[in-house]
N, C-alpha and C positions, 0 to 999 in steps of 0.2 A: 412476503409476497413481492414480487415483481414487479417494479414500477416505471413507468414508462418514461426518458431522459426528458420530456418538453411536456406541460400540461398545462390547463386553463386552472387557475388558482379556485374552487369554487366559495361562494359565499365570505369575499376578501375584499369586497371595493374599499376604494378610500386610505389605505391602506397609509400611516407614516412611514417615510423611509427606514427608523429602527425597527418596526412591524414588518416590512417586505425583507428586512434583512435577516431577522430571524427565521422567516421562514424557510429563506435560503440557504442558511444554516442547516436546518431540521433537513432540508431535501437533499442537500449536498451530502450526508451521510449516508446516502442510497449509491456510492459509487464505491470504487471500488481502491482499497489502499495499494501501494506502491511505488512505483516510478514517479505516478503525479498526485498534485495531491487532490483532496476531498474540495469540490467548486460547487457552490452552486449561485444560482442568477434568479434573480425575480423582475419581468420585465413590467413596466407599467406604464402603458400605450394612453393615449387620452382618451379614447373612443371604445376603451375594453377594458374586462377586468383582467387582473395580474395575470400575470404569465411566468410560471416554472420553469426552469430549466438547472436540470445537474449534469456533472462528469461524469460519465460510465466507469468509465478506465481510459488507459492508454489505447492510444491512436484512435478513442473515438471524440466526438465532436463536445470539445469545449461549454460548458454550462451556456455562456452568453452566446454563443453560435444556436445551441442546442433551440432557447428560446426565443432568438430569430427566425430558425429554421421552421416552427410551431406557426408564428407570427405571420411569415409568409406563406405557408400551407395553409390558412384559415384566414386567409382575407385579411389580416388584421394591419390598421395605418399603423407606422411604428414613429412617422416624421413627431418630434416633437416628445417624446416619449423619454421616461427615468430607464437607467438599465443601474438596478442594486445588485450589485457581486462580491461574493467572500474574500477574491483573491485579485492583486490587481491582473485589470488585460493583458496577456499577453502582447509581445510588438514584435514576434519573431516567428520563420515559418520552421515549424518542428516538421511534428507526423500530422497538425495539421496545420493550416494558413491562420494568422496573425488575425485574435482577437477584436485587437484596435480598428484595424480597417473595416471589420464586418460593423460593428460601431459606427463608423462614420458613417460608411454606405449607407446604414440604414433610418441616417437624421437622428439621431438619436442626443439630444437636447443637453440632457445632465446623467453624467455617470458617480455614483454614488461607491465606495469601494471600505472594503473592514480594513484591510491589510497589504500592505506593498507586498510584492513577490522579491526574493531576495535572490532566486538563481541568476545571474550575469545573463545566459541567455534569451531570459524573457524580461527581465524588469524596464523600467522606465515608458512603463504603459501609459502611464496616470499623464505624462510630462507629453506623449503624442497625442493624446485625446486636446488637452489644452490647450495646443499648438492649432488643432484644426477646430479652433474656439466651442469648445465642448466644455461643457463647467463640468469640474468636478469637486466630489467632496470626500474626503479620506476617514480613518477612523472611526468609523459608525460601529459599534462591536467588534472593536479590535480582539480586547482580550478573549474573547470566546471564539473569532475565526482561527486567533493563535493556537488556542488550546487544542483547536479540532484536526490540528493540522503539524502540532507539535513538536512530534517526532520527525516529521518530511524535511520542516523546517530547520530540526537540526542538523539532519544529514546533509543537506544544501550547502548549508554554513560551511559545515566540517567538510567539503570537496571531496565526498564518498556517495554511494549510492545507496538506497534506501535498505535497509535491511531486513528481511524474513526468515527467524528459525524455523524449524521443524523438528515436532519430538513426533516419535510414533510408543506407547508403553504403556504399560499395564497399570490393573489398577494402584501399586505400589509400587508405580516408577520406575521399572526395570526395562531394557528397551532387548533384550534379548534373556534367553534363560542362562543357568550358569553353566551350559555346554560352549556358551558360546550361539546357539541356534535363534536366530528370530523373525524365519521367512516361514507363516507371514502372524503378528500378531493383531494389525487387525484385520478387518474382513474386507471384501472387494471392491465394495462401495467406496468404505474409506480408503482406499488406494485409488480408485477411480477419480475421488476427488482431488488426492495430492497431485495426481498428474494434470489434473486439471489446473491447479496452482503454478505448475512447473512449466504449462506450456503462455503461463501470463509472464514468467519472469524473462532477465535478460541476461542470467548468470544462475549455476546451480555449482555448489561448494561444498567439497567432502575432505576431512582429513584422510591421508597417507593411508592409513590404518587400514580404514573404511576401503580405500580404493585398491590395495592389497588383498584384503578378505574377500569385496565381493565380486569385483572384476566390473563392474558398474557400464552404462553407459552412458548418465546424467543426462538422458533425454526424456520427452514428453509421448506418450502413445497416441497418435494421430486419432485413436479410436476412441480415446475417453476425452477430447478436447478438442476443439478446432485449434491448429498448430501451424500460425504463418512462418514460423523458423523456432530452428529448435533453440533452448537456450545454448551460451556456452557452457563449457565442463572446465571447473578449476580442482586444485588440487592443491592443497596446502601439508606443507609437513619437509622435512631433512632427506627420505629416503627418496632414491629414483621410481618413477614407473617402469615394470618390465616392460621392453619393447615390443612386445608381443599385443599387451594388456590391450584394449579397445580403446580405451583413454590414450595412452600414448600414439594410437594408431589414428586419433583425433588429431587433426590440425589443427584445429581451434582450440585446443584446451590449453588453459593459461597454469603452468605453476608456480606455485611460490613458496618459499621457507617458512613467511610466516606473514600473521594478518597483515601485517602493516603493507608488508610488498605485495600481497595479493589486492588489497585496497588501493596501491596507487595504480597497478598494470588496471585492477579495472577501472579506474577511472579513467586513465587513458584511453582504452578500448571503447569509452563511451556508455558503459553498462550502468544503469539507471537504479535498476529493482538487484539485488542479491538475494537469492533463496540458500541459505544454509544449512545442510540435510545430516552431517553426520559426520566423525561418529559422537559420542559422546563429550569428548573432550574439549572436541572444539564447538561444539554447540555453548560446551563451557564457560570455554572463553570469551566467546562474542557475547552471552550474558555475562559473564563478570567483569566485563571492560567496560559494561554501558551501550555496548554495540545492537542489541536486538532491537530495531524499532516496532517489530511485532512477534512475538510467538503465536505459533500455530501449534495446538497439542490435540493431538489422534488418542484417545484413552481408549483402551480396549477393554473389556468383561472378563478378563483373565489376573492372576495371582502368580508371580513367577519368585515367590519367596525369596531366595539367594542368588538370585538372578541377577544382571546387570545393570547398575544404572543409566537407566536415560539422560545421564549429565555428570561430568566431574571436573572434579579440580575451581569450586568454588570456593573452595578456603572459606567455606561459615563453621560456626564453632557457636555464636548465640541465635537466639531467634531475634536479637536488634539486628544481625546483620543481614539477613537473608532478603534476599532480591525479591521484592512484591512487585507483583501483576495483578492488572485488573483486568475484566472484560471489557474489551471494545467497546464503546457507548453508539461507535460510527459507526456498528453493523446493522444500519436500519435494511440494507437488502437482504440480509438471512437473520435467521432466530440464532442467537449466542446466548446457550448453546444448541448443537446445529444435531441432532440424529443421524447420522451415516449406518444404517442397519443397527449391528448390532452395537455400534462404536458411539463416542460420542467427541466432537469437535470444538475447543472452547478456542476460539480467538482472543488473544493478550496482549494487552499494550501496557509498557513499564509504568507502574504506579507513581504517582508526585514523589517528588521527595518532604520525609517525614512520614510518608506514608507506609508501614510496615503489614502487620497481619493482624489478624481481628484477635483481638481479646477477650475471656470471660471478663464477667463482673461479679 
């Protein structure tokens, strides 16, 4: 169910700062993975009780914006008041204006924070708040804002953009039959929902193969998504695109030989979120390097026997080696797993390490 980004905390007074930060925690998984990460803020005003506020997604309003925004639509004093947040403040103007300031402006006493932000263009939040003599205090459930935020965090680090597979495949893993055929094996919902996916991203990635076979045009249908710009289209692989192709006939589509050069042109480009669609191989790849920070798997009600796999070139040979996933913990905004008609949708984040597959006993 749907939850609304800013709300009155009910039945919370009093609340210790590890108490308001957990909760913030719990809320901040109502937003949405990718580009940014999972925020949320628990405001606690003198004269009111707590105040929720989470990230949605990109380019919308900031958790601690979010629970100003609440604050000030409801009368609420804020001079004097705690602001607990998962992530540090922001100090920089993205898609939207800087964190820190909306803080000050609004007297805001003592800021409480789990974890520094490590991207270059927002950190050193914590160091303006103090400057405009705002206490702050750091650390308060580090490990657990870390964890929730994990993989963002590593993409950050490693100067790449956040990463999203995509498998569409049956129920024994085949993502086409062994003609070669697999338009469409699931149903329309579940497509209606990946373009829904595709019009949140800021890049969408197909190997050679794929863009030779299907003639592709790696956009988003205006009709299944609200679509402020379409993603870009990349194309990774050795072979040219025919001139002809729709891709080639793209200005925007970036190519490259191989991940690594497709990973620096987009990071130059500025690309935040990567959705990686296909075909097989290089979905592959980007799981066998470590690269998925999320899989998204489309399972359809079908059997395609000898049919294709929806993944290769993993080089497993034991069951120690195979790449475990677990379900998202941080899809408190949908049920994981998710109904799409007749389909069904599991959301995946790489499992710890040491952590393999379930065992009998």
């Amino acid at each position: 169910m749907e939850v609304q980004a800013a709300f009155l905390l009910p039945d919370a007074t009093g609340l210790t700062h590890e108490q308001a930060m957990r909760a913030a925690l719990e809320y901040a998984a109502h937003g949405s993975r990718g580009a940014t990460p999972l925020v949320g803020a628990v405001l606690l005003p003198p004269g009111s009780g707590p105040i929720v506020g989470f990230h949605a997604g990109a380019g919308t309003a900031h958790a601690e914006a979010a629970s100003l925004d609440f604050a000030q639509a409801n009368g609420v004093d804020t001079r004097g008041a705690t602001m607990v947040v998962t992530l540090e403040p922001c100090s920089h103007t993205g898609r939207t204006g800087p964190c820190t300031q909306r803080i000050i402006d609004a007297g805001i006493a003592h800021t409480v924070i789990a974890t520094a932000d490590p991207n270059p263009a927002a950190r050193g939040g914590a160091d303006v708040l103090r400057a405009a003599g705002i206490a702050v205090t750091t650390g308060v459930l580090s490990a657990e804002a870390q964890a929730l935020n994990s993989r963002w965090l590593q993409a950050v680090r490693a100067g790449r953009p956040f990463i999203t597979c995509k498998i569409a495949q049956s129920i024994d893993g085949c993502s086409a039959a062994a003609d070669g055929t697999s338009q469409w094996i699931t149903g329309e919902e579940a497509r209606s929902h990946a373009h829904g996916i595709r019009a949140k991203v800021d890049a969408i990635a197909v190997g050679i193969g794929t863009a030779l076979a299907d003639n592709p045009r790696l956009s988003a249908r205006p009709e299944t998504a609200a679509v402020t710009s379409q993603p870009i289209p990349v194309v990774i692989g050795r072979r040219p695109l025919p001139p002809e192709s729709h891709l080639a006939q793209n200005p925007r589509t970036i190519t490259a030989e191989t991940i690594d050069e497709a990973l620096t042109k987009l990071k130059a480009a500025g690309v935040e979120h990567l959705l990686v669609e296909g075909g097989p191989r290089l979905v592959g790849s980007f799981i066998g390097r470590g690269l998925a920070d999320e899989l998204l798997v489309y399972q359809a009600p079908v059997l395609l026997g000898d049919g294709l796999r929806s993944t290769t070139g993993l080089s497993v040979t034991t069951l120690l080696d195979a790449h475990a996933f677990t379900l998202d913990a941080a899809s408190a905004a949908h049920p994981n797993p998710q109904v799409l008609g007749a389909d069904v949708l599991l959301r995946l984040t790489p499992a710890e390490k040491g952590h393999h597959v379930h065992r009998n006993h």
